[in-house]
C-alpha positions, 0 to 999 in steps of 0.5 A, spaced: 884 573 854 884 567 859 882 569 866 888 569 870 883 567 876 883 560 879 876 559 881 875 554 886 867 553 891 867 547 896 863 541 895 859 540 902 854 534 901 858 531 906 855 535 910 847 536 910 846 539 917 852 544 917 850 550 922 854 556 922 855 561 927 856 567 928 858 570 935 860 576 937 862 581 944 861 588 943 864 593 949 859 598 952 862 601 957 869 601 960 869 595 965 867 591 959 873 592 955 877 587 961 870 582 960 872 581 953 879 582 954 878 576 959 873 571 955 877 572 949 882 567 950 878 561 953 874 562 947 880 561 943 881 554 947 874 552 947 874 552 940 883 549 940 879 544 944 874 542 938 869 540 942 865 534 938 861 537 933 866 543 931 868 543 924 872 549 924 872 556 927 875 562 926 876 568 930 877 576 930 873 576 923 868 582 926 872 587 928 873 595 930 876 599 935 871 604 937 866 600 940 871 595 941 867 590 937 869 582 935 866 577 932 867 569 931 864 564 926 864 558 927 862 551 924 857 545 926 856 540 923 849 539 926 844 543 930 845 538 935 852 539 936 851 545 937 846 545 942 850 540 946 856 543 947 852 550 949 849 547 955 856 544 957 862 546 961 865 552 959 860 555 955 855 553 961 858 558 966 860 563 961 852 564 958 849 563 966 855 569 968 853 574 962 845 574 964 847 575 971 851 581 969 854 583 962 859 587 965 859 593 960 858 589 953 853 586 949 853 579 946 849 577 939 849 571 935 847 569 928 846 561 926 844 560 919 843 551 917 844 549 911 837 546 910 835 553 911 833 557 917 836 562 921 835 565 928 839 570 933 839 573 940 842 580 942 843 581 948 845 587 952 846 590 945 843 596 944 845 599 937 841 597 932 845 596 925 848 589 927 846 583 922 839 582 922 838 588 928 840 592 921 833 590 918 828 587 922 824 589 928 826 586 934 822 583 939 823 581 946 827 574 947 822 570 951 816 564 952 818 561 944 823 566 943 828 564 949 831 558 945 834 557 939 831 551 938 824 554 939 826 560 935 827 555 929 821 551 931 826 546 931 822 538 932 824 535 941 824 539 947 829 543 948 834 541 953 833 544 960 837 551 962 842 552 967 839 553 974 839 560 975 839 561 967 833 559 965 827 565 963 823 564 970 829 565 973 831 572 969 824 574 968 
């Protein structure tokens, strides 16, 4: 009997350097339900906005009640994209904001490359059974590990952190 199913995949050679993302806020405390409550929609016009660079995004992908939990992917279409629109405005001021304070959440992403590699950062999150975190022993984020561009050993400097959120000026 013929398969009712209609099976479809994506042809991605147009995109050799395509960077998926995925990020997520986790509330640990009270005050942090008004954080993520209060980042959630500039998320949303970061990503309305589509920065260059910025293939598709999708939001609430992750998601639970108790802790309150959600979870984003978002698409690159490189690296340097990426990277580029992480050390502008408004990304800039919300990353310098959550190191200074993460107001009773913890922020974590994943970045998967189509030419392969992976990397990610827990910040602030202390259960243990998000993504990589699941499986693999986790060590501190500093020297090589601050970056993503070290983390991956990814060829250039890496661009210069924001004044007052660079690891001399956390650590």
């Amino acid at each position: 009997m013929p398969s009712n199913v209609e099976r479809r995949t994506v042809d991605l050679s147009a995109y050799p350097d395509l960077v998926v993302i995925y990020l997520g806020m986790r509330v640990r405390k009270l005050e942090g339900v008004k954080r993520l409550l209060g980042l959630g929609p500039q998320i949303v016009k970061a990503g309305d906005a589509r920065p260059e660079g910025l293939l598709h995004f999708e939001n609430n992908i992750i998601y639970s009640l108790v802790p309150l939990h959600l979870g984003m992917r978002w698409y690159w279409k490189d690296f340097e994209s990426m990277e580029r629109w992480a050390r502008s405005e408004p990304h800039r001021t919300w990353w310098q904001d959550f190191l200074r304070n993460s107001g009773g959440t913890g922020f974590w992403h994943e970045t998967y490359f189509m030419r392969g590699g992976m990397e990610a950062i827990y910040d602030d999150v202390k259960q243990a059974h998000i993504g990589f975190l699941a499986f693999a022993p986790a060590v501190p984020a500093r020297g090589g590990m601050f970056s993503a561009r070290t983390r991956l050993r990814l060829p250039g400097e890496p661009p210069a952190q924001p004044v007052g959120a660079g690891e001399r000026d956390l650590y």
